[in-house]
C-alpha positions, 0 to 999 in steps of 0.5 A: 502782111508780117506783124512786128511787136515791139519787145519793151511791151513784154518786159521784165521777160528775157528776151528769149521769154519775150520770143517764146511769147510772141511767137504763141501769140501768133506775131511775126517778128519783135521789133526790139528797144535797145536799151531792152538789150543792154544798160548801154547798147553800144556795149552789144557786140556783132556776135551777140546780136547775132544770137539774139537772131538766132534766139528769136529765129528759133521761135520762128521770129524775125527781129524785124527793126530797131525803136526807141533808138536813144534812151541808153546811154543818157545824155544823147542829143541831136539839137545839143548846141555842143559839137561833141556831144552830137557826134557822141550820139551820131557815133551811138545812131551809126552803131545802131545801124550797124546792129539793127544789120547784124540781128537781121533787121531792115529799119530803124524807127528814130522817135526819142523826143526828148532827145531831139527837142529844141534846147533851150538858148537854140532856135527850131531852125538851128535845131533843126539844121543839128538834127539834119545833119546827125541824120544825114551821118546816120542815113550814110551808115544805114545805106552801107548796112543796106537797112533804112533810117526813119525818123518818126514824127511824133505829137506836139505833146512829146517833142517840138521838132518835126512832128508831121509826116510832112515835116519827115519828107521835108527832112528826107527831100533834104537829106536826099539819101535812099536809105532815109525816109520818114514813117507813120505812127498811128497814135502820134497822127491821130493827135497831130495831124489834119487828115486821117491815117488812110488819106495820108498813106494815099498821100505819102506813100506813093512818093517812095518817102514812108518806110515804116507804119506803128499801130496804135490808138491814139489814147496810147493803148494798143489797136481795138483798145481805143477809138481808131478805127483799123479796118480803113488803114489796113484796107489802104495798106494793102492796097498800097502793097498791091502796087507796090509802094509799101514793104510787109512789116507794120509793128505793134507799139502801145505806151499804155498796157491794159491790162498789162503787156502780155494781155495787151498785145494779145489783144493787139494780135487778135483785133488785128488778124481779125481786121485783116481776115474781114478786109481781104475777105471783102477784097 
């Protein structure tokens, strides 16, 4: 099990400070913001997310994936009622895509509620449909880059399109594309869905449709700083990994840092590489 933090956590570090600090803390990788990285990420050329690699390699870091995929630049939209601005925002995802490739990253986590809930004037089908098919480009694009898109389904609070993990395989069953699959966020399935985070991993994750899992409390703070109970999911994970229908990476990504970022995902490594020893001790 590799352990990812997601990089926005330790700012206003530099990335390479960020790297350095993560790598002490005994992460595995940084899974990066791109508006961390640049005003305008579009603005990040092919060389310079290569060193970006290469800084967080020398730290012994993977840059695992991309998150938080349409902060910068503002204004973007994949329910907009406007033609243009879809394809704007389609055109930002696919370099995204292209980025997350060029840094050495397998996956892209597409949350950005504010930019995928439903306009007002539209209905949730004619979003949804928009959405669909700003995914389904930015699917095209991952499968060429041999990385995965996932969109992630958020709480109720955040946005009002697709919030369940049914409602992410509904959107991959359509899109039908094998580098688009759907994903699991702890603190958003703890305040949405009906079944607990395990019992939806046994569900879902044998189909071949989850790509990605973020811990985190469903309070937003980090693992082991709230009620959530780690040891059964990462137990079912690793039994998932066992047979085969999960990946390596899974990736710390608080929103409420206590007692601030660095202590926070400190306490976020050490609670889990603790959970994890006690789980494959026990078997």
């Amino acid at each position: 099990m590799k352990i990812a933090l997601c990089n926005e956590v330790l700012q206003p570090l530099t990335f390479e400070q960020q790297c350095a600090l993560a790598a002490d803390l005994g992460y595995d990788g940084l899974e990066v913001a791109p508006f961390t990285l640049a005003d305008d990420p579009l603005r990040i050329t092919d060389a310079q997310a290569a060193t970006h690699a290469r800084i967080a390699r020398d730290q012994g870091l993977a840059i695992t994936g991309l998150h938080w995929l349409l902060v910068a630049p503002a204004g973007l939209s994949i329910v907009s009622e406007d033609v243009t601005l879809r394809h704007r925002t389609t055109a930002v995802m696919e370099r995204l895509v292209e980025l997350c490739a060029a840094m050495g990253g397998t996956y892209l986590v597409h949350g950005s509620p504010k930019q995928r809930s439903v306009p007002p004037g539209s209905s949730a089908v004619q979003a949804w449909e928009r959405a669909r098919e700003c995914l389904a480009r930015a699917a095209t694009r991952a499968q060429a880059c041999g990385v995965t898109y996932c969109i992630e389904p958020l709480a109720r609070r955040e946005t009002d399109l697709l919030n369940t993990v049914e409602d992410g395989v509904r959107m991959v069953q359509e899109i039908g594309s094998p580098a688009f699959k759907t994903m699991i966020d702890c603190s958003a399935a703890g305040q949405t869905e009906h079944e607990s985070v395990p019992a939806l991993m046994e569900r879902w994750l044998p189909t071949g449709h989850i790509g990605h899992l973020q811990v985190n409390d469903p309070n937003r703070r980090g693992p082991g700083q709230g009620e959530m109970q780690f040891a059964p999911i990462l137990q079912s994970l690793l039994a998932m990994q066992r047979q085969g229908h999960y990946g390596e990476v899974i990736a710390v990504e608080p929103f409420d840092y206590l007692p601030d970022g660095p202590g926070c995902a400190a306490r976020a490594i050490g609670y889990l590489r603790g959970v994890l020893e006690g789980v494959q001790a026990h078997g």
